[in-house]
DSSP file (Angstrom, degrees, kcal/mol; ACC not computed):
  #  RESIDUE AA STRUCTURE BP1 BP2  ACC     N-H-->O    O-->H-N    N-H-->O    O-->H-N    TCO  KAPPA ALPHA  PHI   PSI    X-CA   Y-CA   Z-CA
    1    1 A X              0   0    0      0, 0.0     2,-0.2     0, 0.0     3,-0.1   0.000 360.0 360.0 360.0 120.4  -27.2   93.3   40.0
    2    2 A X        -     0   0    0      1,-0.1     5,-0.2     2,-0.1     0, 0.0  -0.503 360.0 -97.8 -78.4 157.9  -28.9   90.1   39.1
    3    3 A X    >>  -     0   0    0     -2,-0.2     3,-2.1     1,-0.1     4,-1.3  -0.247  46.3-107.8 -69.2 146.1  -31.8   88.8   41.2
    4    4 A X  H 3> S+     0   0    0      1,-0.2     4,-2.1     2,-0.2    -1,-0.1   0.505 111.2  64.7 -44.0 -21.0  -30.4   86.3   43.6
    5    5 A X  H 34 S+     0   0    0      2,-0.2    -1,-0.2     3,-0.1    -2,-0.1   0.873 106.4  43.9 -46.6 -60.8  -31.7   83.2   42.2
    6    6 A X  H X> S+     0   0    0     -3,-2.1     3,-4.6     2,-0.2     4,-1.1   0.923 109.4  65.8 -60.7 -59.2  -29.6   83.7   38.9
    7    7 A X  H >X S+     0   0    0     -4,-1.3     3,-2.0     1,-0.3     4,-1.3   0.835 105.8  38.6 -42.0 -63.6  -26.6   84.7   41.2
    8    8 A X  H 3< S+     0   0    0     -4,-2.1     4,-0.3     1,-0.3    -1,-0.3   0.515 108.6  58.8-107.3  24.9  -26.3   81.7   42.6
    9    9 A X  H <4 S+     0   0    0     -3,-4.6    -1,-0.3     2,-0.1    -2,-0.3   0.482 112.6  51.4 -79.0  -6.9  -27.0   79.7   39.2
   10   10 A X  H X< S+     0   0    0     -3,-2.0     3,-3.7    -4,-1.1    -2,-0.2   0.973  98.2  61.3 -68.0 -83.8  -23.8   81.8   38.3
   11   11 A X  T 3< S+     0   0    0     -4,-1.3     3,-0.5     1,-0.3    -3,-0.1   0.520  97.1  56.9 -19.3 -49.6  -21.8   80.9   41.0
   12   12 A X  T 3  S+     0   0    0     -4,-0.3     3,-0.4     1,-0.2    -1,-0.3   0.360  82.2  89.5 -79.2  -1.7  -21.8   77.2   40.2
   13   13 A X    <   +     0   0    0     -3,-3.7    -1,-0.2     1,-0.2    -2,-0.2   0.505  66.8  75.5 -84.4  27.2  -20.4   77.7   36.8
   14   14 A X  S    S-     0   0    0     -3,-0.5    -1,-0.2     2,-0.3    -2,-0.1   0.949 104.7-121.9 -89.3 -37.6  -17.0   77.5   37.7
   15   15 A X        +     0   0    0      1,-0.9     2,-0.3    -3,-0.4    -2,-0.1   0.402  69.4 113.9 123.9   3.5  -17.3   73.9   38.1
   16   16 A X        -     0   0    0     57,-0.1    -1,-0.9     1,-0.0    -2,-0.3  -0.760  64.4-114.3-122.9 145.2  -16.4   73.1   41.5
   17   17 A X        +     0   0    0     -2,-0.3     2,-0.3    56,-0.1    56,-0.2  -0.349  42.5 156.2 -91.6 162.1  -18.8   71.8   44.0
   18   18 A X  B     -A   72   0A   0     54,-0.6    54,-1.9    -2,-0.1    40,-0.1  -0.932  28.6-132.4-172.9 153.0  -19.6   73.7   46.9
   19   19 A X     >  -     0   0    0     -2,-0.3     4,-3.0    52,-0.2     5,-0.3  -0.250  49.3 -76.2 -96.4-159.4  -22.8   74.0   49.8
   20   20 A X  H  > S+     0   0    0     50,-0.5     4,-1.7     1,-0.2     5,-0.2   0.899 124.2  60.4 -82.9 -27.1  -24.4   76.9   50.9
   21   21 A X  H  > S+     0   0    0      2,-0.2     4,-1.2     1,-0.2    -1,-0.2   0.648 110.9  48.4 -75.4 -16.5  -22.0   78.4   53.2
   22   22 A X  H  > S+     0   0    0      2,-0.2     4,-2.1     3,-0.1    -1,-0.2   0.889 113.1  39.4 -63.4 -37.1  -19.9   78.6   50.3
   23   23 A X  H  X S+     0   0    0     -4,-3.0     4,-1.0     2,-0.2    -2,-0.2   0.694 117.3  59.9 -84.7 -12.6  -22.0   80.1   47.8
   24   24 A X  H >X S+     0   0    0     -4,-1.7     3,-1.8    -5,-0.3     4,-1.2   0.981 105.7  42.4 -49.6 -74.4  -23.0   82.1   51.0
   25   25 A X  H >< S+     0   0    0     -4,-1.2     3,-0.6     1,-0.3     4,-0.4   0.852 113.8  62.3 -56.2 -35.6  -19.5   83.5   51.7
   26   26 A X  H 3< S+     0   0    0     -4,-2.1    -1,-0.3     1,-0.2    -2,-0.1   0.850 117.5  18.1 -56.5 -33.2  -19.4   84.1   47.7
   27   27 A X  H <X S+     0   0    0     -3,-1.8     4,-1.9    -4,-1.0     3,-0.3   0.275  91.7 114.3-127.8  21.3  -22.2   86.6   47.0
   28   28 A X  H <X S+     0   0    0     -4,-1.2     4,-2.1    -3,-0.6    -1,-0.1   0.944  72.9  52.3 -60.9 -32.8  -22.4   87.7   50.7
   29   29 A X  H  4 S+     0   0    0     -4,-0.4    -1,-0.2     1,-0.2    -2,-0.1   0.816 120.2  35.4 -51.4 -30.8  -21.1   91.5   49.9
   30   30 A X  H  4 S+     0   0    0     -3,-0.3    -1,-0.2     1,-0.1     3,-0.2   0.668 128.7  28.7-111.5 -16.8  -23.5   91.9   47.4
   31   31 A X  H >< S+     0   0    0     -4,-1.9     3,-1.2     1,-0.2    -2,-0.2   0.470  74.2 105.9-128.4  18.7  -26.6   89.8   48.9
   32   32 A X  T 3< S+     0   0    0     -4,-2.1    -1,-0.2     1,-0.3     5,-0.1   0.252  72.9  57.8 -90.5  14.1  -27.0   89.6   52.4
   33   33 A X  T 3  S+     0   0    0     -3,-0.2     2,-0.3    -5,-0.1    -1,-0.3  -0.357  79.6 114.5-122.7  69.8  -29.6   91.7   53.3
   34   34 A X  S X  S-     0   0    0     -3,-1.2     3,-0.6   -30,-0.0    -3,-0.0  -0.798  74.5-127.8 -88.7 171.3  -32.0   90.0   51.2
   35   35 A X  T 3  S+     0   0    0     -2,-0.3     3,-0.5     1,-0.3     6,-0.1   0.577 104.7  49.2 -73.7 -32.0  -34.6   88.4   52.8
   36   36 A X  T 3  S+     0   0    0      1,-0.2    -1,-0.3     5,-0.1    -3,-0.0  -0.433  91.0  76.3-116.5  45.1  -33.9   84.9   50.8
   37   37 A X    <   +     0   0    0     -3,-0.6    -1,-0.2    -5,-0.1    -2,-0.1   0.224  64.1 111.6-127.3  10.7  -30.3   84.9   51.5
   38   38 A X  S >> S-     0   0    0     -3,-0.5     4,-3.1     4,-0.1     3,-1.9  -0.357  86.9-105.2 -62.1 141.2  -31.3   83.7   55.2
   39   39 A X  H >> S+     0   0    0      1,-0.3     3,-2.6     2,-0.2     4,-0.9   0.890 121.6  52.5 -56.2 -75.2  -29.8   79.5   55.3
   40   40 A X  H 3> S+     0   0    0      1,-0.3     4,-1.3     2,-0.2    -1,-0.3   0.670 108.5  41.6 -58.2 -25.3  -33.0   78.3   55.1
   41   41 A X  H <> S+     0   0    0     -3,-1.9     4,-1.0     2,-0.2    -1,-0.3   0.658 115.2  58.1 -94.1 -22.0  -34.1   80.2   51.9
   42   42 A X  H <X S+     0   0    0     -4,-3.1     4,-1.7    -3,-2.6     5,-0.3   0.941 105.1  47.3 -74.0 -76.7  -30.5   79.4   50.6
   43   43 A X  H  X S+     0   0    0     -4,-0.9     4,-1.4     1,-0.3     5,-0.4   0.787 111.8  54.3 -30.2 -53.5  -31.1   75.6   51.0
   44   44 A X  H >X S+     0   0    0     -4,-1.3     4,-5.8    -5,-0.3     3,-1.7   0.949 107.6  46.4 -54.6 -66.7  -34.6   76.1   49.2
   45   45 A X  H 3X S+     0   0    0     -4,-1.0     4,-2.1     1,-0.3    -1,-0.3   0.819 117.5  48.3 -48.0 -52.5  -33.2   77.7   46.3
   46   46 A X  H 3< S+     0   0    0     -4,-1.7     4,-0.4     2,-0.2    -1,-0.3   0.567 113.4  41.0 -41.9 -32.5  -30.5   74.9   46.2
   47   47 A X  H <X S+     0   0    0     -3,-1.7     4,-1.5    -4,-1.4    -2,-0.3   0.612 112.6  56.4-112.3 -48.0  -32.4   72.2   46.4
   48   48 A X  H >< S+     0   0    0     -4,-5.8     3,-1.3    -5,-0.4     4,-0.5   0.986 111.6  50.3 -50.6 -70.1  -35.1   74.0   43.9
   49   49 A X  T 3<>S+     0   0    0     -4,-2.1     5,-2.4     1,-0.3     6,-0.7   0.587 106.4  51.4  15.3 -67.2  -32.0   74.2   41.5
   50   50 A X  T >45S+     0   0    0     -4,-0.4     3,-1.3     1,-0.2    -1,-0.3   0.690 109.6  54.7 -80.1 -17.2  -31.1   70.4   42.0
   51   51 A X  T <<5S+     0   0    0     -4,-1.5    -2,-0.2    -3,-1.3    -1,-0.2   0.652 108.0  44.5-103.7   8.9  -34.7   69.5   41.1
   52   52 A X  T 3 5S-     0   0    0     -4,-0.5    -1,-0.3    -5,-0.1    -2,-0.1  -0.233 115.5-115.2-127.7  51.9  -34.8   71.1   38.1
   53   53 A X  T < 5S+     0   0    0     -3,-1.3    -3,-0.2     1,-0.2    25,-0.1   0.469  83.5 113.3  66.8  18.3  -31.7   69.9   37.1
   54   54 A X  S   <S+     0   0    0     -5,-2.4     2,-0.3    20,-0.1    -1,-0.2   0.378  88.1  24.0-107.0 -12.7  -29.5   72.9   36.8
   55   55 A X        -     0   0    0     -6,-0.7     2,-0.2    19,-0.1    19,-0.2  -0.816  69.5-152.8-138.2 173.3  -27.4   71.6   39.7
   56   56 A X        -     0   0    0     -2,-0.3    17,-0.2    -3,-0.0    -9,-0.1  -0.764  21.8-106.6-136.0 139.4  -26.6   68.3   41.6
   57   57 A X        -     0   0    0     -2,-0.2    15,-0.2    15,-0.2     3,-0.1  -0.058  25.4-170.7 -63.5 137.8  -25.6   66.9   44.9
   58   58 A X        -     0   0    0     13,-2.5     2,-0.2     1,-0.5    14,-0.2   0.565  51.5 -41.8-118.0   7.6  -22.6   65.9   45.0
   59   59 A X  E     -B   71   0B   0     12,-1.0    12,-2.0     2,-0.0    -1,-0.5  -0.870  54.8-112.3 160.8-173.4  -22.0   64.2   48.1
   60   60 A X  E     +B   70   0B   0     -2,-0.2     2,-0.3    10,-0.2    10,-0.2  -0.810  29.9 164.1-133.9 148.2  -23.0   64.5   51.8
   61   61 A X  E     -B   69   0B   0      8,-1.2     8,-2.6    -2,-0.2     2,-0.4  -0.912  30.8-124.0-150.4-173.9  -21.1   65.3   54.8
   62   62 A X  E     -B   68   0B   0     -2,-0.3     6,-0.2     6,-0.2     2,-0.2  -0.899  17.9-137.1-103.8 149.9  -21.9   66.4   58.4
   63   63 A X    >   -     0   0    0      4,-1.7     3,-5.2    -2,-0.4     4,-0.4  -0.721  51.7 -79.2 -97.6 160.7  -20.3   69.8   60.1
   64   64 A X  T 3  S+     0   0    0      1,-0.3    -1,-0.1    -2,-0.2    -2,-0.0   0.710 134.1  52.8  -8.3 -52.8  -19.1   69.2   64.0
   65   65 A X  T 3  S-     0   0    0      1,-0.1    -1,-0.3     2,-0.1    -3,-0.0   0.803 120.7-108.9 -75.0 -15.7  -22.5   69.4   65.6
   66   66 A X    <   +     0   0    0     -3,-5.2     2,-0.2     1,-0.3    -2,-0.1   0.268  63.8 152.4  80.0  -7.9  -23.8   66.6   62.9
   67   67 A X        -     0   0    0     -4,-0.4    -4,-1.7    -5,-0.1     2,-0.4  -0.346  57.4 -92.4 -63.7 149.4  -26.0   68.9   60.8
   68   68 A X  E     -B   62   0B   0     -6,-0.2     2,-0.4    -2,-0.2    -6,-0.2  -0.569  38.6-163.8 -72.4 104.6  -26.5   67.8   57.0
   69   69 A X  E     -B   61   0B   0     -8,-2.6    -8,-1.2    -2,-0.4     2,-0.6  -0.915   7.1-165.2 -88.8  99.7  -23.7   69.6   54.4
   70   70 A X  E     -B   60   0B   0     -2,-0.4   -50,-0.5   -10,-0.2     2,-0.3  -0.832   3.9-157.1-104.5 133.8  -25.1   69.1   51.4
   71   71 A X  E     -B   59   0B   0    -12,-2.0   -13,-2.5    -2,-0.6   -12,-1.0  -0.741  14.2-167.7 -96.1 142.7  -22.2   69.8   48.2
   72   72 A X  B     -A   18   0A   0    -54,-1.9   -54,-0.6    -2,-0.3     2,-0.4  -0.871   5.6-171.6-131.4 172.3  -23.8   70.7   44.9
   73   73 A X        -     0   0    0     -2,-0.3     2,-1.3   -56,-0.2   -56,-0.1  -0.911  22.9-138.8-175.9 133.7  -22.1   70.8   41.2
   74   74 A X        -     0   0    0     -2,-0.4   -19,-0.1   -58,-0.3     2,-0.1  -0.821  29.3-148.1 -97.4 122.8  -23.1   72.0   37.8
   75   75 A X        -     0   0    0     -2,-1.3     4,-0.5   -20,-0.0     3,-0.1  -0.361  41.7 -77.5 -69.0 179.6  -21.8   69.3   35.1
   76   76 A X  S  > S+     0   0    0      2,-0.2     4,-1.7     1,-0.2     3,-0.4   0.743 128.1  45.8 -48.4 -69.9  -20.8   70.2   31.7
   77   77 A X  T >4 S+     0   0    0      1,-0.2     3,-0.7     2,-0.2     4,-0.3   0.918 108.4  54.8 -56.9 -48.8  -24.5   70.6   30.2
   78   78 A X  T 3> S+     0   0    0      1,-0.2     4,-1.6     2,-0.2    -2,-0.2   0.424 105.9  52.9 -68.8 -14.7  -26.0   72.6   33.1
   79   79 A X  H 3> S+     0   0    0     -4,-0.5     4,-1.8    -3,-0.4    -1,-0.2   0.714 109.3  44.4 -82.0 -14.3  -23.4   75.1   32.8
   80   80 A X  H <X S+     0   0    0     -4,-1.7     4,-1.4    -3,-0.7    -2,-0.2   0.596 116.0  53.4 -71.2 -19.5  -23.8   75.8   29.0
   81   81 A X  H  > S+     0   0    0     -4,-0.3     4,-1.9    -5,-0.3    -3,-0.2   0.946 115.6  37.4 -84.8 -43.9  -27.7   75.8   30.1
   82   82 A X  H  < S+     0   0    0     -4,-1.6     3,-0.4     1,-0.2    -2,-0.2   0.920 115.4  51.6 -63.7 -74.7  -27.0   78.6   33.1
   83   83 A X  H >< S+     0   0    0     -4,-1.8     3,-0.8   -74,-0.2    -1,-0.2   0.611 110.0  55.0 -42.0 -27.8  -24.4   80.6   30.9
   84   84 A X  H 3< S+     0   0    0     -4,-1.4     2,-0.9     1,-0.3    -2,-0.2   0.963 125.3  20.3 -19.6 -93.7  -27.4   80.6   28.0
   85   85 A X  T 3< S+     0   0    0     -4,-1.9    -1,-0.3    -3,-0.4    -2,-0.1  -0.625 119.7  62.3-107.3  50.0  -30.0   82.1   30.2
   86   86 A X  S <  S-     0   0    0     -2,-0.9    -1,-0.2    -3,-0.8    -2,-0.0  -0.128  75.2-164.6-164.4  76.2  -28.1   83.6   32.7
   87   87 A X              0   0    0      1,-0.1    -3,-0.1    -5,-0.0    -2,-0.1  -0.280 360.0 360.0 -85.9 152.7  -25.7   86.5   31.2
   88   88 A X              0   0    0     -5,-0.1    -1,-0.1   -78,-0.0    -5,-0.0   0.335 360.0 360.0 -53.1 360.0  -22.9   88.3   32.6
């Protein structure tokens, strides 16, 4: 199993944009009871991600109550960069 970090630099190489409650619902079987897979420690990780360039937002939306949806997406380079470093 790779550490969770990697997972959900993985996740994004399909190419399609998604937030954390997607990449949640993706790797929950295998990673929900760690400790960092709590929404707030998912955002971090996401948001770490987008600021070192490995990821990006890709637009904004709000859910029903008005909380902040943020969509991320690995272009072209940053998925040659994960699949480098990041093996199956």
């Amino acid at each position: 199993m790779k550490p969770l970090n990697m997972a959900i630099l993985k996740f994004f190489t399909n190419g399609q944009e998604a937030c954390r409650a997607d990449v949640q619902n993706a790797l929950k079987d295998q990673y929900s009871g760690f400790k960092a897979f709590k929404d707030k420690a998912m955002d971090e990780a996401l948001m770490t991600a987008a600021s070192n360039g490995l990821i990006e937002e890709s637009r904004l939306d709000l859910d029903k109550d008005g909380n902040l949806i943020i969509y991320y997406k690995a272009n072209a380079d940053s998925i040659a960069v994960i699949n480098d470093y990041v093996k199956d």
